[in-house]
C-alpha positions in Angstrom: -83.4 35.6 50.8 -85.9 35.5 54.1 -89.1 34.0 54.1 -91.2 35.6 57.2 -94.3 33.0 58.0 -97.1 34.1 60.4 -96.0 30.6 61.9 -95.7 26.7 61.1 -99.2 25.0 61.0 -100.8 22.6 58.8 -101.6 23.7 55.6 -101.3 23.9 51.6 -99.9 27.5 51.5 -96.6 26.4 53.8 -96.4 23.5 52.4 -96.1 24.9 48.6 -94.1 27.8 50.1 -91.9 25.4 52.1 -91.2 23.6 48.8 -90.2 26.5 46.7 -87.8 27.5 49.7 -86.2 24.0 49.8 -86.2 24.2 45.5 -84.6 27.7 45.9 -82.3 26.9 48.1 -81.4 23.9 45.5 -80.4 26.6 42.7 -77.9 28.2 44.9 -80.2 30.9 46.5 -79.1 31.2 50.3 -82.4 31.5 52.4 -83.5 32.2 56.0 -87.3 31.3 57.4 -88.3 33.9 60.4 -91.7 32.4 61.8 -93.7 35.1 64.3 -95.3 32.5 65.9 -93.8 29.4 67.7 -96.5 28.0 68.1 -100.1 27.7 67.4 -103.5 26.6 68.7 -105.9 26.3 65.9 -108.1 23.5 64.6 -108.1 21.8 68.1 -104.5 21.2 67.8 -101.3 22.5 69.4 -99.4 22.7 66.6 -95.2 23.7 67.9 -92.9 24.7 65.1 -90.3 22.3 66.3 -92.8 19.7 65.2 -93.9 20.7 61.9 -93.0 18.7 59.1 -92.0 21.8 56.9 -89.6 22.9 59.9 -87.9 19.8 59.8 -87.6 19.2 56.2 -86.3 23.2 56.5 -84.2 22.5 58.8 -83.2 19.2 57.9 -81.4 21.1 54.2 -79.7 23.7 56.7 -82.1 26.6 55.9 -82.1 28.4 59.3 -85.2 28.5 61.2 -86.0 31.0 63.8 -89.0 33.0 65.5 -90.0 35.4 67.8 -91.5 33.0 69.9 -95.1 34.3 70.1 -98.0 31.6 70.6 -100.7 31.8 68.5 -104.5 31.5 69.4 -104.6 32.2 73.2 -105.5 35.0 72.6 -103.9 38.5 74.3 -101.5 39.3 71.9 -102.1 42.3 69.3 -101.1 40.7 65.7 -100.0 44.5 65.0 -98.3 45.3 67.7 -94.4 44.7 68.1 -91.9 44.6 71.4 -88.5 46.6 71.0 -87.1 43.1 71.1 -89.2 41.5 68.9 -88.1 44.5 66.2 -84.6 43.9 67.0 -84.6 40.4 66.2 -86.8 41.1 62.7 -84.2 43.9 62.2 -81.5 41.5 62.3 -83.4 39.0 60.1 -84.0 41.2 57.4 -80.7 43.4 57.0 -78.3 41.2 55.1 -81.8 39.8 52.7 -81.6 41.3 49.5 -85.4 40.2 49.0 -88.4 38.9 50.9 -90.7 36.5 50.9 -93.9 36.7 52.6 -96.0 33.8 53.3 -99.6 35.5 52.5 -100.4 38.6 53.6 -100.4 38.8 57.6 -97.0 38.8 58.3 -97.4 42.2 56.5 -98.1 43.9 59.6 -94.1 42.9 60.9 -92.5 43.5 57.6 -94.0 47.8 57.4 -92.5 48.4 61.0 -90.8 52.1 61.5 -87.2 51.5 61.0 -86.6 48.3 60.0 -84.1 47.7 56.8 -86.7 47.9 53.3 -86.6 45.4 51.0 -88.4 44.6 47.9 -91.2 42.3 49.2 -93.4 39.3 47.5 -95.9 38.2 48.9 -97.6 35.0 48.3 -101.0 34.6 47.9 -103.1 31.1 47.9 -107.0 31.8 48.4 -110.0 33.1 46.6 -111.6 35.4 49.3 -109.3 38.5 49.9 -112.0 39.9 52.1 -112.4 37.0 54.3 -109.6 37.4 56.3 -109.8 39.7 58.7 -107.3 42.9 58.4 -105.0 41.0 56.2 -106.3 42.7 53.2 -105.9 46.1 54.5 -102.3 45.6 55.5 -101.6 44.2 51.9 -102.9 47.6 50.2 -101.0 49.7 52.7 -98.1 47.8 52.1 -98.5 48.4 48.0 -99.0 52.0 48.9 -95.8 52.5 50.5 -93.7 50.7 48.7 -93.0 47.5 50.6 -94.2 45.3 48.5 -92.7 44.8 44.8 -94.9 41.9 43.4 -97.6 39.2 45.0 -97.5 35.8 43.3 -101.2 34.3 43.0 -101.0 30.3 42.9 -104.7 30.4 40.5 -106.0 32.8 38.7 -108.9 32.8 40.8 -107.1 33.8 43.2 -105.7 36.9 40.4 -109.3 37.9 39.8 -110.4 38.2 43.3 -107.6 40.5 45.0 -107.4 42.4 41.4 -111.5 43.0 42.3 -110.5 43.7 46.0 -108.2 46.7 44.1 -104.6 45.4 44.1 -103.3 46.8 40.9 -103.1 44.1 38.1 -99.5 44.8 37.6 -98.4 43.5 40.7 -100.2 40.3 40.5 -98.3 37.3 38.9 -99.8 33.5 38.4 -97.7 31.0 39.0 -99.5 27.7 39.9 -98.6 25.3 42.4 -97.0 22.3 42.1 -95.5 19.1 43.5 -92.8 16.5 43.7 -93.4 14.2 41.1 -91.2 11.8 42.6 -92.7 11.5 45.8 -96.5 11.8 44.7 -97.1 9.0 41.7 -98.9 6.0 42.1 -97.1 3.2 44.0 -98.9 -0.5 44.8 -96.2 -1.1 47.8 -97.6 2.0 49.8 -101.3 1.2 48.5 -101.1 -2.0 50.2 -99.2 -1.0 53.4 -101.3 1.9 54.3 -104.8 -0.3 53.7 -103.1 -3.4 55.4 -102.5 -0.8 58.5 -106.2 -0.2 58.8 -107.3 -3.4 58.1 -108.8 -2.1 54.4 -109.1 -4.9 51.9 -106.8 -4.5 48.9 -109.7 -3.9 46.8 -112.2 -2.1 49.2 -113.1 1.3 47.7 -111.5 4.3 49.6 -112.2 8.1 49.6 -109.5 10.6 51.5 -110.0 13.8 51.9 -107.2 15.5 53.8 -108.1 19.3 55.1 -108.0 21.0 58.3 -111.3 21.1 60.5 -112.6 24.8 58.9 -115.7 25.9 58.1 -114.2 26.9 54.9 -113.6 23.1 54.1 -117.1 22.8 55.0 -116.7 19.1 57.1 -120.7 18.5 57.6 -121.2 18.4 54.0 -118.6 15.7 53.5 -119.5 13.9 56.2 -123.5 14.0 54.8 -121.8 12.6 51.8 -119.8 10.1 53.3 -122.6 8.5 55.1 -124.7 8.9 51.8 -121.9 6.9 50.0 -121.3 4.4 53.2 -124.7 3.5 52.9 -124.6 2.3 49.6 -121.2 1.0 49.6 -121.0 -1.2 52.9 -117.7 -2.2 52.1 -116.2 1.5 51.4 -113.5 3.1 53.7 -113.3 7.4 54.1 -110.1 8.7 55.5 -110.1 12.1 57.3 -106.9 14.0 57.3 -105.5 16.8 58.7 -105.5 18.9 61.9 -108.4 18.7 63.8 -109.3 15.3 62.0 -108.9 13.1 65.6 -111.1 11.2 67.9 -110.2 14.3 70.3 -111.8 17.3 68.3 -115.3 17.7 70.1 -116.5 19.8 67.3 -115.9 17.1 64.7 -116.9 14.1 66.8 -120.4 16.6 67.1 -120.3 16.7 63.7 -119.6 12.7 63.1 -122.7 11.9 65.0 -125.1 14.4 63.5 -124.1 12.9 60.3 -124.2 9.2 61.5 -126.3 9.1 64.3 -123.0 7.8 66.3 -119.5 9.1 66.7 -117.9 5.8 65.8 -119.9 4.8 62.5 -117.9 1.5 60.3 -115.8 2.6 57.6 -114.6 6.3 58.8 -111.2 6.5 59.9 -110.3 9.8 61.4 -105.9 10.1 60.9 -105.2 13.4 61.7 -102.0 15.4 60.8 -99.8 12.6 58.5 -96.1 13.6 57.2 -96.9 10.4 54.6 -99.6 11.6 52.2 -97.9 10.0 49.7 -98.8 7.0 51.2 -102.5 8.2 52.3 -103.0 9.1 48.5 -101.6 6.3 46.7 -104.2 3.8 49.2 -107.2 6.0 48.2 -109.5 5.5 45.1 -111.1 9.1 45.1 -109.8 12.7 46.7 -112.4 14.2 47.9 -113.1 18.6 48.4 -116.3 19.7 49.7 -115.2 23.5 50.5 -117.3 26.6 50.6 -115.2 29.0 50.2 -111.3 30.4 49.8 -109.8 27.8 48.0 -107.3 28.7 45.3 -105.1 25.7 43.7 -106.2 23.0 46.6 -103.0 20.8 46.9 -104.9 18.0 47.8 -106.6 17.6 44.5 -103.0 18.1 43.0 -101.1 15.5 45.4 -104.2 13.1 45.3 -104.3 13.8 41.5 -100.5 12.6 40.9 -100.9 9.6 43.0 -103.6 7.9 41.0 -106.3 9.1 43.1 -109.3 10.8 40.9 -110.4 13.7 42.3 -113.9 14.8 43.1 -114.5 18.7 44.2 -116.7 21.2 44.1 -116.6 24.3 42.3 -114.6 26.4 44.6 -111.3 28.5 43.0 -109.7 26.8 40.4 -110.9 23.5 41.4 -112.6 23.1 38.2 -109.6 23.7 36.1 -107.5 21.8 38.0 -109.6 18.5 37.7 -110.9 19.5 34.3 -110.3 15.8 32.1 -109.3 14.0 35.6 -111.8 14.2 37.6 -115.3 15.3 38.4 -117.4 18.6 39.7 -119.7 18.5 41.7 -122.6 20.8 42.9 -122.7 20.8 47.1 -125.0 18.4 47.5 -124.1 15.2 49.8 -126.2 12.7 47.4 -124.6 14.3 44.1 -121.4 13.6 45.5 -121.7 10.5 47.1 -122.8 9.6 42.9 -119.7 11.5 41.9 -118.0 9.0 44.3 -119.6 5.5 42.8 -118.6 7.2 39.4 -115.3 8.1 40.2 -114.3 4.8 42.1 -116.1 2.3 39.2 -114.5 4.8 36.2 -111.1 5.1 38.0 -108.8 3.1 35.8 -110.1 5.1 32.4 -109.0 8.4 34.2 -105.4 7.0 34.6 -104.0 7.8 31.3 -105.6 11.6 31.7 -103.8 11.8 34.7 -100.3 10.3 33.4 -100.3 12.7 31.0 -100.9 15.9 32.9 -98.0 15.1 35.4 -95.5 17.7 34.0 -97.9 20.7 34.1 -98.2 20.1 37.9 -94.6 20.1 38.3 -92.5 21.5 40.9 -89.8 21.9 38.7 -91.9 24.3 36.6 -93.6 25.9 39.8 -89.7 26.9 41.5 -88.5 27.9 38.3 -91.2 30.3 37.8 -90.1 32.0 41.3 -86.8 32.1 41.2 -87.0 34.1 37.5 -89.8 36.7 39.0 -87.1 37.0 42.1 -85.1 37.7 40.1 -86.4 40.7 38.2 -87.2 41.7 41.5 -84.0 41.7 42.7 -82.3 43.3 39.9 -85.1 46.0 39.7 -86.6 44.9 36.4 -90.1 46.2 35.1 -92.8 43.5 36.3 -95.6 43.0 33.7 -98.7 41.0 34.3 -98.2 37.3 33.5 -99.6 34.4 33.6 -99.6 30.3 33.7 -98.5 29.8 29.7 -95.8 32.9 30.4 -94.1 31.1 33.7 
């Protein structure tokens, strides 16, 4: 098996696709990771491969890593265009693979080349808005149409609906949801207290996280309108910002921190940036928060946040809704209706915590790798692919 990534960056979609590598690769699959990018600028962050946390978990289980060493938003580089060395190294990668795996749909563009090796292709799809990113659309239907690609697998069936809508044949399109480690994400008091005793957080201090990348699709002013809604009334609160482009040294967010606040340091908001221990972040928190727009699919957040104990609190974006549906609460985008959702959340939180005990096995990453490993499989051996879906995987 090769995985081909447009590159390592932070991110639910290589983190779930990461995952399923690693669980693979546990049930005797042997697989490869070619990244096109080494590194990437995006979010206000230089992001290197070598420093990704999915590199070195890859890495650190002996799946080889390589990439063809391109850098990422400095612009000058056509994303469709490929050097003769560039080719021969993909041509290498992809000869002795008896399937691929595409991380979404722009590596695409690499993977339908002029003469290198074909392979069955599956691609992996993880948002809501098909049309939203730029060719990548284009280059999945061109890839249907000649063959490249034998399957996609959607993580929600949002995501199904819209890229059926878009006019990727319904055949081809197969749910599996994500899911996590249960052993790593579950509520744990020893990391509750250590992470709140690094920040100087009183034990029982109500805390919100949310943990996204600075996007507009995350839609960061809204949450921030909320969380200074919700500071307001709850002097004693704590919000926790993760992700890339969550630092003191993002001008757009610090912008963004004093529109909302009327100063760029306001009490209570802690900005954390990229964390390898969300375990840790979720098991402090009281609420996980979602404010996006647009594009979500199956947020990992909610999930991870979800299995630590953490009730989440999202708007109605993908299959959000589902997902928190019994655990958690929906909210319209409104920064006062969510701050409410908040007080709600945080005073209701220990009557959620047998809802969310219980749903633990249907977010399993046991149940997610299997799922991929038996669709591999019939696409290996050639097998007839019918339309399934979540109660079929």
């Amino acid at each position: 098996m090769l995985s081909v990534y447009e590159g390592f960056f932070s991110g639910g979609a290589r983190i779930v696709h990461s995952d399923v590598v690693l669980g693979l690769r546990e049930g005797g699959q042997h697989h490869r990771v070619l990244s096109i990018h080494g590194e990437v600028h995006r979010e206000a962050t230089r992001q290197r491969m070598e420093d990704d946390a999915c590199y070195r978990k890859l890495t650190a289980a002996e799946v080889g890593v390589t990439s063809l060493g391109r850098t990422f938003g400095t612009g000058g580089t056509d994303p469709a265009v490929f050097t003769g060395p560039e080719l021969a190294d993909t041509a290498r990668a992809t000869a002795d693979a008896d399937v691929i795996l595409s991380l979404k749909e722009q590596p695409l563009a690499l993977l339908r080349q002029a003469g290198l090796p074909r392979r069955p292709v599956v691609v992996g799809l993880h948002r809501s808005d098909p049309e939203n990113q730029g060719r990548a659309l284009d280059d999945l239907k061109a890839a249907i149409a000649d063959g490249t690609v034998a399957a996609a697998v959607c993580c929600a069936e949002s995501t199904r609906a819209a890229y059926e809508a878009a006019g990727v044949p319904s055949a081809l399109l197969h749910v599996i949801p994500n899911g996590v480690d249960l052993i790593r994400f579950r509520p744990d008091a020893a990391r509750r207290l250590t992470l709140r005793t690094s920040l100087n957080i009183s034990p029982t201090a109500p805390v919100i996280v949310f943990a996204a990348r600075y996007d507009g699709m995350k839609n960061v002013p809204l949450f921030l309108a909320a969380a200074r809604a919700w500071l307001d009334a709850v002097p004693d609160g704590h919000v926790l910002m993760c992700g890339a482009g969550m630092t003191a040294t993002n001008p757009g967010l610090a912008g963004d921190i004093t529109d909302a606040f009327g100063t760029p340091e306001p009490a209570g908001l802690h900005r954390l940036g990229v964390r390898h221990d969300m375990e840790t972040v979720y098991a402090a928190a009281d609420v996980v928060s979602l404010t996006s727009a647009w594009g979500e699919a199956a947020p990992l957040c909610l999930i991870e946040g979800m299995m630590c104990g953490a009730v989440p609190v999202t708007t109605d974006v993908g299959d959000s809704a589902a997902i928190v549906a019994g655990h958690g609460l929906v909210t319209p985008p409104d920064p006062h209706a969510i701050a409410a959702a908040w007080r709600t959340a945080v005073t209701d939180r220990a009557s959620y915590a047998q809802a969310l005990t219980a749903s633990r096995e249907r977010f399993s990453r046991t149940r997610m790798i299997a799922s991929y490993a038996a669709l591999i499989d019939r696409v290996y051996a050639g097998a007839p692919l019918t339309l399934t879906s979540p109660e079929e995987n």
